[in-house]
Residue frames as a rotation matrix with the C-alpha (Angstrom) as fourth column:
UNK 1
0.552 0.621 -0.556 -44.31
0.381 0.405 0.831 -17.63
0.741 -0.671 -0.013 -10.28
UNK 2
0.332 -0.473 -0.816 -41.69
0.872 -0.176 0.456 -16.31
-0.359 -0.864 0.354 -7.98
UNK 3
-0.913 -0.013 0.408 -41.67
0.065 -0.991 0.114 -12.73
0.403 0.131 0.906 -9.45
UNK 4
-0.038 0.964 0.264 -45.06
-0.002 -0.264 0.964 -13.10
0.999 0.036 0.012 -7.87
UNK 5
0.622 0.094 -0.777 -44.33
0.714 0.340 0.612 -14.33
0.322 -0.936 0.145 -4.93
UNK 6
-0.527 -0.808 -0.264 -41.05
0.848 -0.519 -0.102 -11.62
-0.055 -0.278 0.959 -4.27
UNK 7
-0.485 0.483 0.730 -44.13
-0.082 -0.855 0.511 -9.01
0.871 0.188 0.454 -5.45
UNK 8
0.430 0.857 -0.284 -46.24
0.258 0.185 0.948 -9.80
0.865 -0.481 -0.141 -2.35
UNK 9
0.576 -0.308 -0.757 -43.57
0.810 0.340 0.478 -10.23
0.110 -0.889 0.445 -0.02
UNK 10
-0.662 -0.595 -0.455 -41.06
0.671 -0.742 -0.006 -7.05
-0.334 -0.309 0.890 -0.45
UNK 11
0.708 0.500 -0.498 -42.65
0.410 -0.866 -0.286 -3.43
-0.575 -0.002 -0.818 0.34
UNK 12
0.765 -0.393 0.511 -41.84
0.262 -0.535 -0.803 -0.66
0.589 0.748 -0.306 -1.74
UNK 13
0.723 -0.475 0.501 -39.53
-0.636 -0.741 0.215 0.52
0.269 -0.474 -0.838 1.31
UNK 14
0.589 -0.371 0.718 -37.74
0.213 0.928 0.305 -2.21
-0.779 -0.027 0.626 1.11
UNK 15
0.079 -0.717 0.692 -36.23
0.891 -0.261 -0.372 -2.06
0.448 0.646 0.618 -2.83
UNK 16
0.907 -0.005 0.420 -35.68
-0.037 -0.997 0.067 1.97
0.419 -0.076 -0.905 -1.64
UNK 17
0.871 -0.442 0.212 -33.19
-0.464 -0.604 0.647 0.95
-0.158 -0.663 -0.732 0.77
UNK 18
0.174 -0.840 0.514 -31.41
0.636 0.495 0.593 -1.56
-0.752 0.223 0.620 -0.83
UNK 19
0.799 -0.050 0.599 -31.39
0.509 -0.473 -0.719 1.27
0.319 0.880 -0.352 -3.55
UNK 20
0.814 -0.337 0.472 -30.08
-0.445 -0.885 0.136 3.91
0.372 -0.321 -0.871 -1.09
UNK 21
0.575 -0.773 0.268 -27.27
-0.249 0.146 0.957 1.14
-0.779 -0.617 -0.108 0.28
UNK 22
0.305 -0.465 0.831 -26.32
0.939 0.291 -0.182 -0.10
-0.157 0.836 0.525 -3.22
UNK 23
0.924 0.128 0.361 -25.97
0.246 -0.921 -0.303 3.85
0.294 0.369 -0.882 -3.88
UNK 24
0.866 -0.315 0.389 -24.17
-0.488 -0.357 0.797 4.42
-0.112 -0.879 -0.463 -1.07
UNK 25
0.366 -0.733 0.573 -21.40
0.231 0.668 0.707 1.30
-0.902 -0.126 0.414 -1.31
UNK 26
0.425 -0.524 0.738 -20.76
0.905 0.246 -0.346 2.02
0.000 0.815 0.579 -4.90
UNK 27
0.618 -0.119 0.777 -19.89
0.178 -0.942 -0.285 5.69
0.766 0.315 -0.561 -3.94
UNK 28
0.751 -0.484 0.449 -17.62
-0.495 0.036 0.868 4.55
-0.437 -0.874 -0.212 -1.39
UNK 29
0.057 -0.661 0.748 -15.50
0.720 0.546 0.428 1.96
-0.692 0.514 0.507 -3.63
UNK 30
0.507 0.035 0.861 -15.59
0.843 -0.232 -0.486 5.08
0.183 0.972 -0.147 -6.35
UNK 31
0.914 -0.094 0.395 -14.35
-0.275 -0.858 0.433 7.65
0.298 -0.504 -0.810 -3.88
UNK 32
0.402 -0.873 0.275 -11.81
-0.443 0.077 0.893 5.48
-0.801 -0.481 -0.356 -2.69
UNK 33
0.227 -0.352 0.908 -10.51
0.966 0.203 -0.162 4.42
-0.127 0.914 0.386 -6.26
UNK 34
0.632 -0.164 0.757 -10.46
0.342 -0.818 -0.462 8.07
0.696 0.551 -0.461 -7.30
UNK 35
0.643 -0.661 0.388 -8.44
-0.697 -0.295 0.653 9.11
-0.317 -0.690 -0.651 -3.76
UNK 36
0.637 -0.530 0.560 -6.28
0.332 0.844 0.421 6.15
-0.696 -0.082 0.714 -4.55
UNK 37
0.678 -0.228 0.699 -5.53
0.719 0.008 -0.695 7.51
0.153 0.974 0.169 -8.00
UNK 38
0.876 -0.015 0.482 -4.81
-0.024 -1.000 0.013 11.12
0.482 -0.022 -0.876 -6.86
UNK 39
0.703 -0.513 0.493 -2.48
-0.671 -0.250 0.698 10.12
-0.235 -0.821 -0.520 -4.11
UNK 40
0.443 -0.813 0.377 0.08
0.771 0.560 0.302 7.30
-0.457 0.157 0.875 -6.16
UNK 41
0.575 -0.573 0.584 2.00
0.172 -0.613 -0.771 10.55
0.800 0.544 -0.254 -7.87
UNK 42
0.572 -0.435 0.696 2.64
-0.630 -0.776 0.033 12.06
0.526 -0.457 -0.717 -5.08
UNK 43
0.896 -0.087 0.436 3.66
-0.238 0.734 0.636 8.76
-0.375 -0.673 0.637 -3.12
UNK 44
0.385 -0.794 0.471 6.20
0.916 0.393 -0.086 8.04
-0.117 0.464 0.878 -6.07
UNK 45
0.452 -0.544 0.707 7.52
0.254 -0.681 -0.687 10.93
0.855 0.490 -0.169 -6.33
UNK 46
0.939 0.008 0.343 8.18
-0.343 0.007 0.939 10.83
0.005 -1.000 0.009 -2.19
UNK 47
0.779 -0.476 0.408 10.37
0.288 0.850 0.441 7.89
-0.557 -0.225 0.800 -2.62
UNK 48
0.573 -0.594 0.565 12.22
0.779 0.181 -0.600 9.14
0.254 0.784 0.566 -5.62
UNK 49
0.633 -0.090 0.769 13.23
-0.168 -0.986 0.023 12.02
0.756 -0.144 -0.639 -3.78
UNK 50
0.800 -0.274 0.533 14.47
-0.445 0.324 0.835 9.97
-0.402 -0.905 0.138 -0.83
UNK 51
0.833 -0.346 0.432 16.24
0.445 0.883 -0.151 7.50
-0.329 0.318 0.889 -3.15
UNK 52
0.742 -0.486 0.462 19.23
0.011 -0.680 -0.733 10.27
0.670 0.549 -0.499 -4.25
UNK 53
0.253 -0.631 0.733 20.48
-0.732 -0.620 -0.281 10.83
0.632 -0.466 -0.619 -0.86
UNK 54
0.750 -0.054 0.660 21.00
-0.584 0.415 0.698 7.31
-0.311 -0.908 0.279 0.10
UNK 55
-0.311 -0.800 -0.513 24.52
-0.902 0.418 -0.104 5.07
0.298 0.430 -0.852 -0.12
UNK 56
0.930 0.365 -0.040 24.49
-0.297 0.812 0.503 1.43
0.216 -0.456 0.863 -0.37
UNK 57
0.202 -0.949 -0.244 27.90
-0.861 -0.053 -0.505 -0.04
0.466 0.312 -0.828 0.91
UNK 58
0.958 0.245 0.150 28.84
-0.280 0.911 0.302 -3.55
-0.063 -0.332 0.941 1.62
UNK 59
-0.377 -0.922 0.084 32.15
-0.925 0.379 0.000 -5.80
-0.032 -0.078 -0.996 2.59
UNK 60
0.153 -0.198 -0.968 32.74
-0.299 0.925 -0.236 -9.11
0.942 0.325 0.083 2.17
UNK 61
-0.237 -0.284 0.929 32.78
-0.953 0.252 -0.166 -10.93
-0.187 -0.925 -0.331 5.58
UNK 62
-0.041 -0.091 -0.995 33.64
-0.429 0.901 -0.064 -14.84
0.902 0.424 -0.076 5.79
UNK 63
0.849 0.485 -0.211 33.71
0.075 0.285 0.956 -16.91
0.524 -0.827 0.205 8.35
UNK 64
0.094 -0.975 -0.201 37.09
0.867 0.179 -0.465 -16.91
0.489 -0.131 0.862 8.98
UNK 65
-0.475 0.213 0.854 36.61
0.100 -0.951 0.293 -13.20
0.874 0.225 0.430 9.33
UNK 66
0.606 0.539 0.585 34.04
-0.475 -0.344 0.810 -13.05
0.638 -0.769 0.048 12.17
UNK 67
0.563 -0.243 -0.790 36.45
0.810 0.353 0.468 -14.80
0.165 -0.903 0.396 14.57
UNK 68
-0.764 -0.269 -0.586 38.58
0.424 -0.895 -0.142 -11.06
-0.486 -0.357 0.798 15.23
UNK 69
0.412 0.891 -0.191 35.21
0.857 -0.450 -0.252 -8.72
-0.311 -0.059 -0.949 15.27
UNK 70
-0.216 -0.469 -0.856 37.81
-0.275 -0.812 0.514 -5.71
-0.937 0.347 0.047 14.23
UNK 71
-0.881 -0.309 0.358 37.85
0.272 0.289 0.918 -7.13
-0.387 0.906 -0.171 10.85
UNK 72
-0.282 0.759 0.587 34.04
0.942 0.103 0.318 -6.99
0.181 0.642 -0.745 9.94
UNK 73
0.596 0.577 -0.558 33.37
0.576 -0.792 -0.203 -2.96
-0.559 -0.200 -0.804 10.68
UNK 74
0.567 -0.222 0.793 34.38
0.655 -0.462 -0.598 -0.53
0.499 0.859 -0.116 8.49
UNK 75
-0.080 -0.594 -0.800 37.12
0.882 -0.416 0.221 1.71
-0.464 -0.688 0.557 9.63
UNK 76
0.661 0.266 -0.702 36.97
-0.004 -0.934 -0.358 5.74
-0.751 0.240 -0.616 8.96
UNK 77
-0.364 -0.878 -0.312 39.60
-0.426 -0.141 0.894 5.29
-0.828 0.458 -0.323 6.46
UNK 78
-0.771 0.096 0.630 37.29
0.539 0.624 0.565 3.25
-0.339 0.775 -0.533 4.57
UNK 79
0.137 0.972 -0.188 34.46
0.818 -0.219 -0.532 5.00
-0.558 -0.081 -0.826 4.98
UNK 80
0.119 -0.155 -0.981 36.06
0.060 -0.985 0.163 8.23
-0.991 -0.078 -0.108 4.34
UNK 81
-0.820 -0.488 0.299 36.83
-0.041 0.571 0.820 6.69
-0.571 0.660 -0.488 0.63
């Protein structure tokens, strides 16, 4: 009974365009998946390139410590090290 009723009521030009947007949206979510793939190599391989030429270095600083501000910066003598 309501496959009859949905026959009366939607024109053929109707199901067409939900055809042509259903077309349309899955070839947008399939385009961007496939660009998505293509473009994580190159993205990691960005980073890993970057990751070589950086230093991490760290000091201990207490509280005791932050009351003479000389104390918590590295001097060139460390650095140079």
């Amino acid at each position: 009974m309501l496959f009859k009723l949905q026959k009366r009521t939607l024109v053929a030009s109707q199901i067409i365009g939900y055809a042509l947007t259903i077309f349309v949206g899955i070839t947008i979510i399939l385009v961007t998946a496939q660009f998505y793939f293509d473009i994580k190599p190159l993205l990691s391989q960005q980073t890993d390139m970057f990751k070589s030429k950086s230093a991490v270095i760290s000091k201990n600083i207490s509280v005791f410590k932050t009351i003479d501000k000389e104390k918590i910066y590295f001097t060139n003598k460390k650095l140079k090290n």
